[in-house]
C-alpha positions, 0 to 999 in steps of 0.5 A, a space after each residue: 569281247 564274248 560275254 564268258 571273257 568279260 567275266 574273266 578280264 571284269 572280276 566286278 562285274 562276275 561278282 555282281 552277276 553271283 550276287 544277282 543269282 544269289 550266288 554272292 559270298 556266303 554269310 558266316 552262319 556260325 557268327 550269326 548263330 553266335 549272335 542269337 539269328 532265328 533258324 527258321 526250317 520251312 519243311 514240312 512238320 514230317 520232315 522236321 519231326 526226322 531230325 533238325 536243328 536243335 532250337 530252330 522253328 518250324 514253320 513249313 514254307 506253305 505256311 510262313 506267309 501266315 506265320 510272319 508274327 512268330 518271327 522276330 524282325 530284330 534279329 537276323 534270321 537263317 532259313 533252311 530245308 531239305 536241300 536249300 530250295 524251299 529256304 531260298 523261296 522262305 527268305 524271299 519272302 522274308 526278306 520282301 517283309 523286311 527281315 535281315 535274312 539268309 539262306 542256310 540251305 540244307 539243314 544238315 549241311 548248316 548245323 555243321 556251320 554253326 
């Protein structure tokens, strides 16, 4: 058996090969939202002044590991950014200090979600 049919004849298996990229299912933003989750955009001060998310925080992806104090562990947090790769390094680095967080991916794209 090929590895690609393992997948189709091994649905479990699939899914854990998803999570581990972070591909697993995506959580219900507006759920979360609605739950009082911190939205944490991490582009740039520039970027940000553009346009965002009404009520998110800014605090650019450079800066967040300096920043860790201005976020609060006891709620869930949400990243996001231009386009979903510096919120996927912002909730690694969130999640290696023990936040409950998810990545929102683009902005744009998350305030429809929520």
């Amino acid at each position: 058996m090929t590895f690609v049919a393992s997948f189709k004849t091994n649905p479990k298996m699939f899914n854990s090969f998803k999570s581990l990229f972070g591909m697993g299912p995506s959580a219900d933003f507006k759920a979360l939202a609605a739950q009082g989750a911190t939205i944490i955009d991490v582009r740039s001060k520039a970027e940000y002044a553009s346009g965002h998310i009404k009520g998110s925080i800014n605090i650019p992806l450079d800066t967040l590991p300096n920043n860790l104090n201005k976020i609060n562990k006891n709620k869930p947090v949400i990243t996001c950014c231009a386009s979903g790769m510096r919120s996927a390094s912002a909730k690694g680095i969130l999640q290696n200090n023990g936040f409950d967080v998810h990545n929102g991916g683009g902005w744009s794209s998350l305030k429809n979600q929520i």
